[in-house]
C-alpha positions as CSV (number, residue, x, y, z in Angstrom):
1,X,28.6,38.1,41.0
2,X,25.7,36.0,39.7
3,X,23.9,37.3,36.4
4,X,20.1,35.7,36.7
5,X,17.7,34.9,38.9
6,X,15.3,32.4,38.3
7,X,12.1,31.1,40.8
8,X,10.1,28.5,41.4
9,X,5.8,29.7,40.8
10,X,4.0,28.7,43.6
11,X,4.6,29.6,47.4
12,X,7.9,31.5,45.8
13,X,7.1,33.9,43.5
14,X,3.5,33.9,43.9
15,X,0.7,33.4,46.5
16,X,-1.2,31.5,45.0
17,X,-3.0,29.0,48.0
18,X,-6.0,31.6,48.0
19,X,-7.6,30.7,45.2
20,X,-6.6,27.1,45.8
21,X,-8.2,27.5,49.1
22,X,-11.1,29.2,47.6
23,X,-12.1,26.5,44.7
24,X,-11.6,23.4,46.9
25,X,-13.7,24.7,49.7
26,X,-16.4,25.7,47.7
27,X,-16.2,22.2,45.6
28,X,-15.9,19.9,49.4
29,X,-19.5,22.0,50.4
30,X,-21.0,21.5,46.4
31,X,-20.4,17.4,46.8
32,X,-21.4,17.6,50.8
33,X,-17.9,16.3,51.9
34,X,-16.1,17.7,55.1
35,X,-14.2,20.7,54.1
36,X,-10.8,21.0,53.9
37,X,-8.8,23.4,56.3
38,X,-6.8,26.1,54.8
39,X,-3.4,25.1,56.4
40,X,-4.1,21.5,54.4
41,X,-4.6,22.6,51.4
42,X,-1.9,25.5,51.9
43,X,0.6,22.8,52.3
44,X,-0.2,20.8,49.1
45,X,-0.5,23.7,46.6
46,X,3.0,22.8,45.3
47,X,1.9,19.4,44.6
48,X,-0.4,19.7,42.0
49,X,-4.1,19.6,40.9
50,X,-3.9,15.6,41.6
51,X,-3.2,16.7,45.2
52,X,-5.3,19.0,45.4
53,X,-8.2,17.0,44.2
54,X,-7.1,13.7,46.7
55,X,-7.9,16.3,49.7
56,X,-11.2,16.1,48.3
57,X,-11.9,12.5,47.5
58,X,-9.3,10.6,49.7
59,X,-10.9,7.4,48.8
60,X,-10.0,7.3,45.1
61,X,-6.9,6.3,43.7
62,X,-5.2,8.7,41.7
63,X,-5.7,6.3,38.5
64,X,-8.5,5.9,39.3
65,X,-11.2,7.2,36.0
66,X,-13.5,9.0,38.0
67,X,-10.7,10.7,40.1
68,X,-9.4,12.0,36.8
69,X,-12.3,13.0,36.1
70,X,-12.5,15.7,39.2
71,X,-9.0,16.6,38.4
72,X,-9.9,17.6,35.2
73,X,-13.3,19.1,36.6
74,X,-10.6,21.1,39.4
75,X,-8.5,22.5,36.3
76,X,-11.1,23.7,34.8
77,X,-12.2,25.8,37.5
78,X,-8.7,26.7,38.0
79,X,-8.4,27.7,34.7
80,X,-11.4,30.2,34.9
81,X,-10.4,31.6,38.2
82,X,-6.3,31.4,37.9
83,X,-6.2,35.0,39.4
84,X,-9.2,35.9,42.1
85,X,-7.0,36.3,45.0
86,X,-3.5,35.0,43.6
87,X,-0.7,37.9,44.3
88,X,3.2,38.2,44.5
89,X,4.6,37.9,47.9
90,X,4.4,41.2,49.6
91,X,8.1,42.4,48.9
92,X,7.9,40.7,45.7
93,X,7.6,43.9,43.2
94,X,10.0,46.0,44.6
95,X,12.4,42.8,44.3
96,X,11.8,42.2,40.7
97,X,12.0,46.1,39.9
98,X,15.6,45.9,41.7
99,X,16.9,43.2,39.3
100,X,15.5,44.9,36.1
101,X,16.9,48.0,37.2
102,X,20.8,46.4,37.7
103,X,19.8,44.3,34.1
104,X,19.9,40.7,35.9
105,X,16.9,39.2,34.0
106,X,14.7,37.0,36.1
107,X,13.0,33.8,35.3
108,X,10.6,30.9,36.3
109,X,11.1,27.2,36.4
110,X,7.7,25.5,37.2
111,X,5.9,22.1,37.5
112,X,2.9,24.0,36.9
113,X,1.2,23.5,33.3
114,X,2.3,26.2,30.6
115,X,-1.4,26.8,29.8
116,X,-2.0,28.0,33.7
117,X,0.9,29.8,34.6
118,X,1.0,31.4,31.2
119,X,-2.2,32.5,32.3
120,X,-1.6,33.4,35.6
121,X,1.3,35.8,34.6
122,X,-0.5,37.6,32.0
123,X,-2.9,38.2,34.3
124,X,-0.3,39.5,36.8
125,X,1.0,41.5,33.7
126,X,4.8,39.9,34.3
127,X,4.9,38.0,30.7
128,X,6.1,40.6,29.4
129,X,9.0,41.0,31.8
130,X,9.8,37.1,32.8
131,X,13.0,36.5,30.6
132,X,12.5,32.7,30.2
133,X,9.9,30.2,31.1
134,X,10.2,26.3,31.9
135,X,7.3,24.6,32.2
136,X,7.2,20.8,32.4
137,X,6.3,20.4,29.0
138,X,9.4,22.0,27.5
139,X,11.5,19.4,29.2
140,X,11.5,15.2,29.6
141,X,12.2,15.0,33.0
142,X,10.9,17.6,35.4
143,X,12.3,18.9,39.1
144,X,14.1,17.4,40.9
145,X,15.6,16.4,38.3
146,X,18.2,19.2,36.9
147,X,17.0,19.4,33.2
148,X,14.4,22.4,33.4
149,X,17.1,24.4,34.7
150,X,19.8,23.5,32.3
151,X,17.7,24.2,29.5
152,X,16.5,28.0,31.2
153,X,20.2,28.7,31.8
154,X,20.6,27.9,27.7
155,X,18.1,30.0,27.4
156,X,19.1,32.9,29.1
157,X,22.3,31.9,27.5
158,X,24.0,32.3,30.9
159,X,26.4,29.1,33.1
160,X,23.8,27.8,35.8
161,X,26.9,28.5,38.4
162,X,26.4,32.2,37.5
163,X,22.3,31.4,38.5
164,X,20.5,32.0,41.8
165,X,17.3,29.3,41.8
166,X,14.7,30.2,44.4
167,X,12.2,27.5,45.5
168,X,9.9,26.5,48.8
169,X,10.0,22.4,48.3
170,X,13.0,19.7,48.7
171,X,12.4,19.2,44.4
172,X,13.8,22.7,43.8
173,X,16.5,22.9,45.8
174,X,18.0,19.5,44.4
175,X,17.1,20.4,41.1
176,X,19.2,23.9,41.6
177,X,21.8,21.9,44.0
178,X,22.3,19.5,40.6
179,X,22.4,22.0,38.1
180,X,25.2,24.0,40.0
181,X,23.2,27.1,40.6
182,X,23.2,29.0,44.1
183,X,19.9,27.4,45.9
184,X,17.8,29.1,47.8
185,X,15.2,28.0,50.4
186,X,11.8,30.2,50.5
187,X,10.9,29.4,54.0
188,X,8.3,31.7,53.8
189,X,6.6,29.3,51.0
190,X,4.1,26.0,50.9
191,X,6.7,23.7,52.8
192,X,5.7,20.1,53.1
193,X,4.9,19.5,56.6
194,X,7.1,16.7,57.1
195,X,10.0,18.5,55.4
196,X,9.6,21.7,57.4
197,X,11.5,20.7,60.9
198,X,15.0,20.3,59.5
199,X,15.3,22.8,56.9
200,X,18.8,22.7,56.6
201,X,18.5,18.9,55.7
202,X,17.2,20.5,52.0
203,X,21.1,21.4,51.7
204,X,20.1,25.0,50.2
205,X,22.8,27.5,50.1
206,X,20.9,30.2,51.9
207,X,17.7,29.6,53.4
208,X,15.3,33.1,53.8
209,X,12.0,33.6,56.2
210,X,10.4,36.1,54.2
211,X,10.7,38.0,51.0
212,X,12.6,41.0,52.7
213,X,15.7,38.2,53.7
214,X,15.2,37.9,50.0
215,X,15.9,40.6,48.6
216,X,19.2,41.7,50.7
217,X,20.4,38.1,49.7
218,X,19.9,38.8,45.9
219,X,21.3,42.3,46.7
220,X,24.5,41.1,47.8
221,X,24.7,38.4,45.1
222,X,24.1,40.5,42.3
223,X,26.4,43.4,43.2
């Protein structure tokens, strides 16, 4: 029986491409450049801001001063606007309520910033009830590699082979696949569209097309 659950933010636990959608739509019309379609910037959501903002200016380099420059313009509209349209996935309450209710306390392991997704679940009023955070700034090497969940499974106090990790990129599932935890694919997530043919190539332990599969998965682990 496995005693914890922990997921991966964006395209897992969250939807979060709306306002991602949103803000770099609106910024591609503001600097006159072609805009983005939805599906593009759907799939690079769990990249980052710095992918986010190369949709935009293709041109630049990513070290490039002025392109650090829009990414840190980009944050700061995130930051303001963290939760317009952002939700859980439908499902996603009742799946969280199920695990408080059977005392299996649920966690997140991000590459997001701490100051955004802190943020973001406020705003979603789940601080309160996430059980441990891991943000990349808590750890020296982030996913893939297999610290940030070592150090929320010392957290929770809990062996990382008694921990279900949830995630929607290759990072997450290697990062839980190294750590010992039982992986699971979200293929219902922000898959990277070269990665998204062969899912079983990720080497998850159980991969789910929606939040439904989900939650009879978690079921059966946790009972």
């Amino acid at each position: 029986m496995k005693k914890a659950v922990l997921f991966d933010l964006d395209g897992t636990l969250a939807d979060t491409a709306a306002d991602f959608i949103r803000i770099i739509q609106n910024i591609c019309r503001e600097v006159g450049h072609p805009v983005v379609s939805a599906d593009a910037i759907r799939a690079q959501v769990s990249e980052g801001a710095r992918a986010m903002v190369q949709l935009v200016y293709p041109e630049l380099s990513q070290d490039n001063p002025t392109f650090l420059k829009y990414r840190q313009q980009f944050l700061d509209i995130y930051e303001q606007h963290v939760v317009v349209d952002t939700n859980l996935f439908e499902g996603m309450y009742p799946l969280l309520e199920m695990l408080e209710t059977a005392n299996i306390p649920w966690g997140i392991v991000t590459n997001k910033p701490r100051y955004l997704t802190e943020k973001l679940l406020s705003e979603l009023k789940l601080d309160q009830r996430c059980a441990v955070l891991v943000c990349p700034e808590d750890v020296k090497k982030t996913k893939p590699d297999p610290e940030p969940m070592f150090l929320a499974a010392n957290i929770l106090n809990i062996s990382p082979t008694d921990i279900i990790y949830v995630g929607d990129h290759p990072r997450d599932i290697d990062a839980g696949r190294h750590a010992n935890m039982l992986t699971i694919l979200a293929a219902y997530g922000y898959l990277p569209p070269n990665m998204k043919d062969d899912l079983k190539a990720w080497h998850a332990d159980v991969i789910v097309q929606n939040v439904e599969q989900l939650h009879t998965e978690i079921a059966k682990q946790i009972s």
